[in-house]
C-alpha positions as CSV (number, residue, x, y, z in Angstrom):
1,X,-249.5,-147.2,91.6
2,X,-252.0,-147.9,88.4
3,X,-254.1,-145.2,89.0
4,X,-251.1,-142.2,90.0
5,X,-250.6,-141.4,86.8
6,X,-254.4,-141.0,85.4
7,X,-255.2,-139.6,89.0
8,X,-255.8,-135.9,87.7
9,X,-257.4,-136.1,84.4
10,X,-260.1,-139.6,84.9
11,X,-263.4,-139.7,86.6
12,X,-264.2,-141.9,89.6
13,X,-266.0,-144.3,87.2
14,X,-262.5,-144.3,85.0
15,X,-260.3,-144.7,88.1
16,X,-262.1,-147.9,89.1
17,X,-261.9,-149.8,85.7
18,X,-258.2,-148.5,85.2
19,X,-257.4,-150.1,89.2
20,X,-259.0,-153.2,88.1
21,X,-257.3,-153.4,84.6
22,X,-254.1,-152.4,86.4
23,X,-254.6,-155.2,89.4
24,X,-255.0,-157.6,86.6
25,X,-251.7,-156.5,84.6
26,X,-249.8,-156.4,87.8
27,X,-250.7,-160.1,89.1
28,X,-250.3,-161.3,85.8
29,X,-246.9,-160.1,85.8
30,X,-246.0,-161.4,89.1
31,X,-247.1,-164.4,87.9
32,X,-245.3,-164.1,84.7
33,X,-242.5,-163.1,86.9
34,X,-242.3,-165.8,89.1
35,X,-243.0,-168.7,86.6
36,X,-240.4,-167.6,83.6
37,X,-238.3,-165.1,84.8
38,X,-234.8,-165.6,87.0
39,X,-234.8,-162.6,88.1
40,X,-234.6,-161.4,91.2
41,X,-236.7,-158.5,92.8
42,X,-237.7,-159.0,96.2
43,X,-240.3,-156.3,96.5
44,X,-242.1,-156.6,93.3
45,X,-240.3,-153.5,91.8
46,X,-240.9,-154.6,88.3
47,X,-244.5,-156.1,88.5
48,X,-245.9,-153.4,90.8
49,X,-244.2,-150.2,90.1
50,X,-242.8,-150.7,86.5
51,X,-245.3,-152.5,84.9
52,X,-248.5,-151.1,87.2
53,X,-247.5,-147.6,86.0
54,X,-247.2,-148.4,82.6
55,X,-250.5,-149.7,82.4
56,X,-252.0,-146.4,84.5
57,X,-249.9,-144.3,82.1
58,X,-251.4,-145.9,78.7
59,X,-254.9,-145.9,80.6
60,X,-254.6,-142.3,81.2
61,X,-254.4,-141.9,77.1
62,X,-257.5,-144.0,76.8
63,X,-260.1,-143.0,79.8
64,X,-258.8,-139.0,80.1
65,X,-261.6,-136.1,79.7
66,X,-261.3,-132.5,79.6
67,X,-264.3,-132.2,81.7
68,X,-262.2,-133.4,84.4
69,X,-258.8,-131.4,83.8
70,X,-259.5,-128.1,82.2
71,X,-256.7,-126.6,82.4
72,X,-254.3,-128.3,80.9
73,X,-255.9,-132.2,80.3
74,X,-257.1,-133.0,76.8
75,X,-259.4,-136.1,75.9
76,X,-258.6,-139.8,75.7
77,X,-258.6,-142.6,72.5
78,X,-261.9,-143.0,74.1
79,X,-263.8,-139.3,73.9
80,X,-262.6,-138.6,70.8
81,X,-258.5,-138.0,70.7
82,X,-256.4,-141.0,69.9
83,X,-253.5,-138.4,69.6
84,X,-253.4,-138.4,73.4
85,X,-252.9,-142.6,73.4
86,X,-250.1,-142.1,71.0
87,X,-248.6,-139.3,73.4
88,X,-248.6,-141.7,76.2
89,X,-247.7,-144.8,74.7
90,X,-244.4,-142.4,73.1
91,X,-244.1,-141.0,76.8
92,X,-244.3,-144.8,78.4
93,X,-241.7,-146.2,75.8
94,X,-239.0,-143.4,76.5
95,X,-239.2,-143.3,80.2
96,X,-238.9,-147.4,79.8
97,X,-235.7,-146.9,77.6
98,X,-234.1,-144.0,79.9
99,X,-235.0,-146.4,83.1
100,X,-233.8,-149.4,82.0
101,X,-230.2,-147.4,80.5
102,X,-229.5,-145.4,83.7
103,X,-230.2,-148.3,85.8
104,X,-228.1,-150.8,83.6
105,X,-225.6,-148.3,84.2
106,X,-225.8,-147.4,87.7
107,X,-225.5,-151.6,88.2
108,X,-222.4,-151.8,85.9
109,X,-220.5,-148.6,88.0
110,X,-222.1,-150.2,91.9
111,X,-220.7,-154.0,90.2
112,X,-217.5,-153.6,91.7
113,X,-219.1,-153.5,95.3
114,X,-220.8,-156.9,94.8
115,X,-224.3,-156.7,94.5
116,X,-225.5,-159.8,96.2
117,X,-225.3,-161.4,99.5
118,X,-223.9,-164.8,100.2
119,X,-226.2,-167.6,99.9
120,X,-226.5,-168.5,103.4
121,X,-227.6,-165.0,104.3
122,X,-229.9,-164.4,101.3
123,X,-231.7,-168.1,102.0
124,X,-231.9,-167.0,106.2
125,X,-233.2,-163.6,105.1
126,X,-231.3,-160.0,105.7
127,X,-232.9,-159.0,108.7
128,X,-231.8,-161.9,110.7
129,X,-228.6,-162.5,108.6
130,X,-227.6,-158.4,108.8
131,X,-229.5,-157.2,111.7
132,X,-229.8,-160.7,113.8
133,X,-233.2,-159.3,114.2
134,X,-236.9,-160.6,112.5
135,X,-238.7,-157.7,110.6
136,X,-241.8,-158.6,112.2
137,X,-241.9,-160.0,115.2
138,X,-246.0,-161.2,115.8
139,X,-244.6,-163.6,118.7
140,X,-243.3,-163.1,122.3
141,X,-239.8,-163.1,122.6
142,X,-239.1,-166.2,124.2
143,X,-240.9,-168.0,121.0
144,X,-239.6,-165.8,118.8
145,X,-235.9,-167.0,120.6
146,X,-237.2,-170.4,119.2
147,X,-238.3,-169.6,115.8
148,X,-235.1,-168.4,114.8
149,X,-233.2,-171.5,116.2
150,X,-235.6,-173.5,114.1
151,X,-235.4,-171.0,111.3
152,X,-231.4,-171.7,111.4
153,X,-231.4,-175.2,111.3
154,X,-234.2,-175.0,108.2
155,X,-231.6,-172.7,106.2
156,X,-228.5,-175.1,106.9
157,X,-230.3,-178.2,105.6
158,X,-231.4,-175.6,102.7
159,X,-227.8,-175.1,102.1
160,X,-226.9,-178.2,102.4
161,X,-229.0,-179.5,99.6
162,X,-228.0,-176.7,97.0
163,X,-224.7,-177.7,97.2
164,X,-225.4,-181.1,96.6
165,X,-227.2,-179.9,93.6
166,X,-224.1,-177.6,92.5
């Protein structure tokens, strides 16, 4: 995802510090994430996608070169044309604006729905809960049979706790 956006206009050289930088950013912000935030995003939306393409999107206003792109890519803060940074960083903070508005929105219209599952579902996970079904089954059947049962009696005692907490 880091390196989508810079994909066109970077050189190999540029595409490996930009994956590197953007690995960093987007563990940092899991971690960030995960210690500090209550939030709750399953498949990393925010840390991966959100925050991995920002960072490949201000990268590509830092490392671009003409050389690479020339017909329509311009240079980078760092061969000569800190015009291009500015572009992105503008570009970066109204597409974070617009995404965070529509989505806000689309969340306040979908509210009436309920956007959550119950407890003992989320806790069990949705593809046993929904589908009565693992997502990956890496066992035979007849332990996978067993797993479950065990996996049920671990998300009862779970529930069972966080209501003794409530």
């Amino acid at each position: 995802m880091v390196i989508t956006p810079a994909s066109g206009y970077v050189s190999p050289l540029s595409s490996i510090v930009i994956g590197l930088l953007g690995g960093l950013v987007t563990y940092l912000m899991l971690v960030l994430r995960n210690k500090f935030m209550n939030v709750d995003d399953t498949l990393d939306v925010w840390a991966v996608h959100g925050m991995g393409g920002l960072t490949g999107a201000l990268l590509t206003g830092i490392f671009a070169e003409k050389a690479i792109n020339t017909l329509g890519g311009n240079n980078g803060l760092l061969f000569g044309n800190p015009k291009q940074f500015l572009i992105q960083l503008v570009a970066v903070l109204v597409t974070a604006v617009y995404s965070f508005l529509i989505t806000w929105l689309i969340l306040k219209a979908l509210a009436f729905m309920g956007l959550r599952v119950d407890q003992r579902d989320e806790i069990m996970g949705l593809d046993l809960a929904t589908h009565g079904e693992v997502g990956y089954r890496m066992l035979r059947w007849e332990e996978t049979e067993a797993h479950l049962q065990k996996r049920l009696q671990e998300v009862e005692i779970k529930i069972k706790e966080l209501q003794r907490l409530e």
